[in-house]
N, C-alpha and C positions, 0 to 999 in steps of 0.2 A: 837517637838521632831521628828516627822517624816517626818517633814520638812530635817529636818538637815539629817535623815540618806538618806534621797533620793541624798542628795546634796554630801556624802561621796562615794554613790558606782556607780556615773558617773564616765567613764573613760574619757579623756582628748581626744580630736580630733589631730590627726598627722596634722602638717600644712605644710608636704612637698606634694609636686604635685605627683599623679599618674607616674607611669615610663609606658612611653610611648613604648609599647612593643613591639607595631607593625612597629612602625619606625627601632628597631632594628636589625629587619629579612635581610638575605641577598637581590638582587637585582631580585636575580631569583627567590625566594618566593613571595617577591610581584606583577613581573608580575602576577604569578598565578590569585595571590589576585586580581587582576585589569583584568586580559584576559577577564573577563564576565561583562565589563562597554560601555559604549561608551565611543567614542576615547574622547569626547568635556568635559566628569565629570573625565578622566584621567588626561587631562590638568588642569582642574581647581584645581586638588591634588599637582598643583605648591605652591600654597599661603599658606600652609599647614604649614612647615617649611624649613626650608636651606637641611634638610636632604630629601626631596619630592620636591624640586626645580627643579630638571632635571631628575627624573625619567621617565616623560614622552616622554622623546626623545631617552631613551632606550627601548623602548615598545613594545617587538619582535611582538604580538597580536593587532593589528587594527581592532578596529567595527567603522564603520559608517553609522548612521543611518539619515535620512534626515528628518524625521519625528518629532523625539527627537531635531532636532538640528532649527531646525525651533520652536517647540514648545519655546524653553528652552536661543534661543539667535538670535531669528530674531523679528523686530519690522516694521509691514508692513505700521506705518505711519514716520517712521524716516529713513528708510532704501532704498537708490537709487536704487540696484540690486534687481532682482528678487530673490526667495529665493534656488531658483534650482543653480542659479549661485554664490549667497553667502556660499551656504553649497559648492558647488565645488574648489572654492577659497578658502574654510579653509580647504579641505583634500589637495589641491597643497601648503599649505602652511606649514602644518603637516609634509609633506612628505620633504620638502626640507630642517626644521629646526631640522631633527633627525639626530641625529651620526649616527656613521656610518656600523653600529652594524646592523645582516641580522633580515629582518622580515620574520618569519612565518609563519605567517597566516593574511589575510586581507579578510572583512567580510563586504559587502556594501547592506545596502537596500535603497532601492532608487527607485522613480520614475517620469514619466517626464522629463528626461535626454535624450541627444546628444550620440548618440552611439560613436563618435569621442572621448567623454570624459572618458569612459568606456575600449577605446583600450590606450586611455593614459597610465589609470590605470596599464591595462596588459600587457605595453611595462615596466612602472616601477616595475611591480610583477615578471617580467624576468630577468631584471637587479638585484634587491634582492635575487633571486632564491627561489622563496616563493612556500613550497609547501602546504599550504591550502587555495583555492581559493570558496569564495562563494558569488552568486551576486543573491540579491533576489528582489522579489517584483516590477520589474522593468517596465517600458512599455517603447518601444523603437521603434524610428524610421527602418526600417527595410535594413541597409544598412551593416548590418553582424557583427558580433565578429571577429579578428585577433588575434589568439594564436601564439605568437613569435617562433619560435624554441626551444630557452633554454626554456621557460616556458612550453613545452611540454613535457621535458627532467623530471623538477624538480617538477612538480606538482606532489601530492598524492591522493589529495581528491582534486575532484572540483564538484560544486552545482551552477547549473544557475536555479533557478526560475523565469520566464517571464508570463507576463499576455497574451503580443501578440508574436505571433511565428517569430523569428529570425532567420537567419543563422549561423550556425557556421562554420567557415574559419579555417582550420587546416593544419599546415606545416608540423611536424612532430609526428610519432608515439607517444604518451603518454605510455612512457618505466617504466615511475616509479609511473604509477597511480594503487591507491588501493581502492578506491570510486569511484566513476561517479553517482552522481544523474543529473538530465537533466528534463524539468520542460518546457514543450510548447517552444522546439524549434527547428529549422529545420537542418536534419543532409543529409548528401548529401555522395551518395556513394563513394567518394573520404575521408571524414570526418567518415563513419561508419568505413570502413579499419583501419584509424589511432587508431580508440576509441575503437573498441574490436576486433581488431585482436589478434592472437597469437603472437603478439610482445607487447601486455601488458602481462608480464609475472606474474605481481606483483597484477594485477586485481583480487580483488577480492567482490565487491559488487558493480550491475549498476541497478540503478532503473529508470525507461523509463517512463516519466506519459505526454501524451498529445504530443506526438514529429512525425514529420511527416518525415518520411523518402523516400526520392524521389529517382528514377530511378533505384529502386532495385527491380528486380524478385523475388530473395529469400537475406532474411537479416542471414549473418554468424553471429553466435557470438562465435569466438573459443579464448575460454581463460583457459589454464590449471590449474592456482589459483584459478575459480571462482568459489563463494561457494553460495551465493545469486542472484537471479536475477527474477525482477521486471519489467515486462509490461503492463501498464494501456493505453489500446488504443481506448482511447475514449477522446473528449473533457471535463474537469473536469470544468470548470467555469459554474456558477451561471446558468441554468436554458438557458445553450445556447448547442446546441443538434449538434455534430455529432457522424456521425455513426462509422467512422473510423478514425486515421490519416495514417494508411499504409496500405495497400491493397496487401501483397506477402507471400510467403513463409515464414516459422519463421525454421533453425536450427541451436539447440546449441551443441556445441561441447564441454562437460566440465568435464573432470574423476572427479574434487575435488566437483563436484555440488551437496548443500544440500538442496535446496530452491528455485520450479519456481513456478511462479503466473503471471496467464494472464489473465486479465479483459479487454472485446471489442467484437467484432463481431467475427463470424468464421473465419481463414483465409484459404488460399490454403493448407495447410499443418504445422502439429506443427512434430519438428523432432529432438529429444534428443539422441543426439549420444553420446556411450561412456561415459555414465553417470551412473557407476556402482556405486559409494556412494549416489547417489538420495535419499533422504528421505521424503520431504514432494514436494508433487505437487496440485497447484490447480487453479483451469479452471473454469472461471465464465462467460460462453457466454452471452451475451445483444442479448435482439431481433433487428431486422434489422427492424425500421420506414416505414409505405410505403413512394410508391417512390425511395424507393433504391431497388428495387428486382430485375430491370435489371442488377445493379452494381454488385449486390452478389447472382446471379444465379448461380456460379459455385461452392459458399462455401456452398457444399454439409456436412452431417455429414456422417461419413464415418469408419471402422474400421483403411484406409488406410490413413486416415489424423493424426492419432494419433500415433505417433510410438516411439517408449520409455519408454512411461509411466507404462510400467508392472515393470520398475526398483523401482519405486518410492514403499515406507513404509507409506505413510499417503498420502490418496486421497481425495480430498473435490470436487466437482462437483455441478454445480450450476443449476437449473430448466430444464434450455434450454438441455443440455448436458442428464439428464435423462433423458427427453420424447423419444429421440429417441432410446434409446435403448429397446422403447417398438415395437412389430413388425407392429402396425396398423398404428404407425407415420412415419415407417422408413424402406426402402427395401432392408435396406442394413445387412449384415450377420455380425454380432457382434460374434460367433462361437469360428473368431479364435484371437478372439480379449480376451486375458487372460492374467487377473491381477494377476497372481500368489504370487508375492513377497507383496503384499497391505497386512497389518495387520490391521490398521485402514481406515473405509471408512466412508465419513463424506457428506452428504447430504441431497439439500433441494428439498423438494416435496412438489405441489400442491395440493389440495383435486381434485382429478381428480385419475380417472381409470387410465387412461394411463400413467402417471407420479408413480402407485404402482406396474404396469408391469414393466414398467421402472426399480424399484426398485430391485425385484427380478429376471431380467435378467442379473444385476450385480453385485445379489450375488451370482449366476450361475456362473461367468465370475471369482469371486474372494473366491477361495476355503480355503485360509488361513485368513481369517477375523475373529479378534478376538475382535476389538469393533466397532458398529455400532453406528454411532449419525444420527437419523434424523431428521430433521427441518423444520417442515410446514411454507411456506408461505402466507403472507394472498392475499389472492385474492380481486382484485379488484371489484368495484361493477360497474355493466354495467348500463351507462346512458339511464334513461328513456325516452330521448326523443328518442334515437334510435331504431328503430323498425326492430326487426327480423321474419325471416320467421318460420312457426308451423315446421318446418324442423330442421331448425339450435336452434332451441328452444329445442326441443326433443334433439337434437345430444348433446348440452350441459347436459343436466336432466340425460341422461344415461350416459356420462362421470363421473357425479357425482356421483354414483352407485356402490358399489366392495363388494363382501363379500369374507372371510376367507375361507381358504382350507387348508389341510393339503398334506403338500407335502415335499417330499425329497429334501431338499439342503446339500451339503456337508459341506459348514464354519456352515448354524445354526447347523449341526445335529453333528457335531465334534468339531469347532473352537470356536465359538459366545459365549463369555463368560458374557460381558458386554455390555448395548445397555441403549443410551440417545435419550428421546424422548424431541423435544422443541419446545414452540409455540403449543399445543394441544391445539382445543377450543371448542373437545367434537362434533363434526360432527361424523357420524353415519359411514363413509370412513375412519374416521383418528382413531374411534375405533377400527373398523375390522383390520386394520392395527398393533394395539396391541395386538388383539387377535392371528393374524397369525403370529405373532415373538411368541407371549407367547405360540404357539402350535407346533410352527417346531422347535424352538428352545431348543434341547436337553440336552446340556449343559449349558444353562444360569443359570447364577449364580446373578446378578446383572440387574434391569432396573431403571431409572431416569426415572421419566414425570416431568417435567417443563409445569404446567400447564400457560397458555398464556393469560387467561381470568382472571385477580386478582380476582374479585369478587365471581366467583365462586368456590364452594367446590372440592376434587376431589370425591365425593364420588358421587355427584350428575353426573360426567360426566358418572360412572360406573354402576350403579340401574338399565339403562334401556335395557343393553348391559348384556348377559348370558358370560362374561370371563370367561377361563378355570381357576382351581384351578392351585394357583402355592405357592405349598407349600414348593418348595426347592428354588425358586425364590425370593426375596427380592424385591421389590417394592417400589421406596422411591419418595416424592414429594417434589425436595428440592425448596427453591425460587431463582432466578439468575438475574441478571441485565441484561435490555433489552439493545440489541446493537443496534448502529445507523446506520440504511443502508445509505448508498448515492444515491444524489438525482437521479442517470444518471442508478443506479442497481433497483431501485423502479418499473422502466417499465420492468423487465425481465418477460413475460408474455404470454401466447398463444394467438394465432392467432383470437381464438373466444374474448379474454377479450382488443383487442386493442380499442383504440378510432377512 
């Protein structure tokens, strides 16, 4: 019986096929669908059915990957060509069986290749009038890039990624560019004019990582849209060290500018003109290796090498850039050096004396500071086979020495509302350093300790330290995710902690 009623309250299964919905979409929906594939699983979405037949010859979005197409349709015991030449003969082959319909974007990673093959590319990205251009990953013989004319015209965004440094060859001004990332390669002061002069009108974010810029005194960047801008001038590959790739003057000329970030060595002068919407700025000097101190004996630190920066609303400053503004590292007169418009100041300090002088010579300097973050770093440990003299031993021991004072500052004793501590690990420097915000600071309303050491309590870093009562003050110990330095900022370090 209950057989039978199980047998009555099945419903029947539909025996017509799924309606295939995605076949149904217009032409320009499904690029979408497909712009995030490689070109090689586009094409194979021919045998699909009559309606996916020739969709891939209207494909405005090209990726080519050499990596994927070797993995997925090279067979290194059946195949005559090399695989660098078989993936280049299926994008020449790609490119000649599409209609006629323009391409927008072309996206190549690849390495191992003929630069010859690569300007192919970019004489057919000009004839298309492609304006998103990106070439990544690439190692290349070193006989230059050729940007055609029209493709200087119509490009928007262009991204070159390079393992080794290349030239780039530039005809005309990039009039309608609104991107520039640039990624280890070499630009020549005929090619910087083209790339960020004020005839890219449209420019508006260039990030510079590893690019060496030859026979420039001083590098202009005058662009009126630009609102981002990005300088990493250091070599970024694997555990391979230099010190600079440009050695001159740095100024930017930018009213619309919201965002600068300069990672590398001092240069002769950093110089923000005309950059009254500034909002965040930040400056992460690297120590100079010995060996190079003949080269960069003249990148002094200086009030006179910074000029701009009091426009900027958010200042992050990085180890090297604080010590000196202590007066026993540095003889130079920081006075008229005033960050007046800085609301937040964000800084990393070592357990060291001079690096807390440091500290509060710039909160002298910035009298409207209304939240402080600051960031210890861990110090290196000094190899024991190296032997120091009872001198340089002592001058270290009393580096690490500071106690608390109470003293008039104008942002703690009016402004300083909020203040992050991070990376605490309970040293007897980086207490006192909590006690003399928790005692000049008049106004505080709010402090963060991010303690650095997980295992320990915060109660155990506070027992052996007399902190002042802060009973209108909040005190909170939240947890945060530790961030990943880079390997090339790991040596930002004094002079005593070098190897």
């Amino acid at each position: 019986m209950q057989g039978s009623l199980c047998k009555r309250s099945r419903t029947p299964r539909s025996k017509k096929y799924p309606v295939d919905r995605l076949s149904l979409l217009p032409d320009d929906i499904l690029h979408q669908v497909l712009s995030s594939l490689d070109f090689l699983d586009v094409v194979r979405t021919s045998v699909l059915s009559k309606r996916w037949r020739y969709i891939w010859t209207t494909m405005p979005y090209l990726n080519f990957d050499m990596d994927w197409f070797v993995q997925h349709n090279y067979d290194y015991n059946s195949e005559l060509l090399g695989p660098q030449y078989k993936f280049w003969d299926f994008i020449k082959w790609a490119l000649l069986l599409r209609d006629q319909s323009q391409i927008m974007r072309i996206c190549l990673y690849s390495d191992n290749t003929i630069t010859h093959q690569i300007n192919g590319l970019l004489r057919v990205a000009a004839r298309q009038k492609v304006q998103e251009l990106s070439i990544l990953d690439g190692d290349y013989t070193a006989y230059g890039l050729e940007f055609p004319r029209v493709l200087c015209d119509t490009l928007a965004v262009l991204t070159v990624n390079f393992h080794d440094t290349i030239p780039l060859r530039v005809t005309a001004v990039f009039s309608n560019i609104r991107s520039l990332k640039l990624t280890r390669v070499h630009i020549s002061g005929n090619a910087a004019e083209k790339l960020l002069s004020s005839g890219c009108a449209k420019l508006e974010d260039v990030y510079l990582e590893d690019c060496q810029v030859g026979d420039l005194e001083q590098i202009d960047i005058s662009a009126g849209n630009l609102k981002n801008l990005t300088i990493v001038n250091v070599c970024t590959l694997d555990k391979f060290w230099v010190v600079g790739c440009f050695d001159s003057k740095l100024r930017v000329c930018a009213p619309n500018l919201l965002s600068f970030c300069y990672i590398g060595p001092m240069l002769l002068g950093f110089a923000l003109v005309d950059t009254g919407s500034l909002k965040n700025v930040r400056v992460r000097l690297l120590r100079v290796p010995k060996g190079y101190e003949d080269e960069y004996k003249n990148h002094v630190l200086c009030p006179e090498r910074f000029i701009g920066f009091n426009n900027a609303k958010t200042l992050t400053l990085s180890t090297v850039v604080v010590k000196y503004f202590c007066p026993t590292y540095c003889e130079s007169q920081w006075d008229t050096f005033l960050l007046d418009n800085v609301n937040r100041l964000e800084l990393e300090l070592r357990h060291n004396a001079g690096y807390i002088e440091g500290l509060i010579n710039l909160l002298k300097l910035s009298p409207n500071i209304e939240v402080l973050v600051v960031r210890f770093k861990e110090d290196r440990q000094i190899p024991r086979s190296r032997k120091k003299s009872r001198k340089a031993c002592l001058a270290i021991k009393n580096s690490s020495t500071w106690k608390s004072r109470i003293e008039a500052i104008a942002c703690l004793s009016y402004h300083v509302k909020f203040i992050q501590i991070v990376d605490l690990d309970g040293t007897e420097i980086a207490l006192e350093l909590v006690k003399f915000l928790l005692q000049n600071g008049k106004v505080l309303e709010r402090m963060e300790i991010m303690i650095g050491n997980e295992k320990k309590k915060p109660n155990s870093f506070f027992q052996p330290l007399n902190l002042p009562k802060t009973s209108e003050v909040v005190v909170s110990f939240p947890e945060y995710a530790r961030r990943k330095i880079p390997w090339f900022d790991q040596g930002d370090s004094d002079p005593e902690y070098d190897d």
